[in-house]
C-alpha positions, 0 to 999 in steps of 0.5 A: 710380151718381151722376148730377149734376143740380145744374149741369142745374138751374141751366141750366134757371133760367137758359134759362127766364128768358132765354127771356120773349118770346111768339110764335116766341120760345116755340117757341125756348125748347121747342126750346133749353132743357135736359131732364134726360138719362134716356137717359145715366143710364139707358145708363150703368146698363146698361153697368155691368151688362154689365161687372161681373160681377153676378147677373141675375134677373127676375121675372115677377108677375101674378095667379096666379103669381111666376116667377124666372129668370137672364138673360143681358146680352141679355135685361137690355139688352132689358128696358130698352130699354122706358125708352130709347124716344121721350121727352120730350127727342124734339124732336117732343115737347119742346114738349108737355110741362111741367117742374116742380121739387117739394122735399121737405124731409122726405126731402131730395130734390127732383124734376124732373117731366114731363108732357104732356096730349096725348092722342097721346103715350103717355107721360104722366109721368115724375119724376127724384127726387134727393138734395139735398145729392149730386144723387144720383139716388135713382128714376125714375118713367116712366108710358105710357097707349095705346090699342089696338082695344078694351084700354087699355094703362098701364104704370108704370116705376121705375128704381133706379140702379144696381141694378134696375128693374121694368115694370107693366103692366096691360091693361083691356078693354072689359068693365072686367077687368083683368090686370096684370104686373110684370117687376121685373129685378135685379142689385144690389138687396137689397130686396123685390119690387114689389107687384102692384096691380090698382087703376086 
């Protein structure tokens, strides 16, 4: 699936040299400069999953065990509504987080980086990787951190355009142990299953 970004990172350029001004001209600039669109490529990749007649597998990875089953489109929409909640484009959220644009000329990709260091947003970070010369958008990288009672809770999310994407999620309590799982779901994707990593 392509998703053209090179117009959105000329946009980008362009708002943040018309926006140079201090004060209530920096809010304007939170509130109007353009965010790269994950919920629309993201939307479009289900929507093509729904419609075209793959093979839907998950897998469920963790510590003890690997689990495959065959999922419906229900369950495929369900799993990937975990990448289209609140983001960084939610205009309470906007404001807080920074853009960044990195170029790797070895691999011939660039990609667009948000982050935020306040401490009540869940998500942390989020990479959009690119090709060069297409635009075509190669990854997604999503990364969340909360707290709940006495567990810390991280969860790393990577989409593939167009042929899967997988969850992990790892818990640490308050004795430092740690129990992680992935939920990696497919639908066009040949290549091998994500690795389980405890290390934090």
């Amino acid at each position: 699936m392509r998703f053209s970004i090179g117009l959105f990172i000329a946009c980008m350029y362009c708002s943040t040299l018309l926006s140079c001004k201090e004060g209530k001209e920096q809010q304007t600039k939170a509130d109007t400069v353009s965010f790269f669109s994950l919920k629309e490529l993201i939307m479009g990749d289900v929507k093509d999953a729904v419609q075209t007649p793959y093979l839907l597998v998950a897998y469920t990875i963790n510590d003890k065990q690997k689990d495959s089953i065959i999922i419906d489109t229900t369950d495929l929409k369900i799993w990937a509504n975990r990448f289209l909640q609140k983001d960084f484009n939610d205009p309470e959220w906007k404001p807080k987080f920074n853009e960044a644009v990195f170029n790797d000329q070895t691999t011939q990709t660039y990609t667009l980086s948000y982050t935020t260091k306040d401490d009540n947003i869940p998500l942390k970070q989020a990479d959009i990787t690119a090709e060069e010369n297409s635009n075509k958008v190669k990854r997604i990288f999503v990364r969340h951190q909360w707290l709940s009672g006495d567990t810390v809770y991280f969860t790393n999310g990577v989409w593939k355009p167009g042929k899967s994407f997988w969850i992990s999620t790892t818990k640490k309590f308050q004795d430092s142990i740690r129990q992680t799982t992935i939920n990696y779901i497919k639908w066009n994707d040949k290549g091998p299953l994500p690795l389980l990593n405890n290390d934090r």
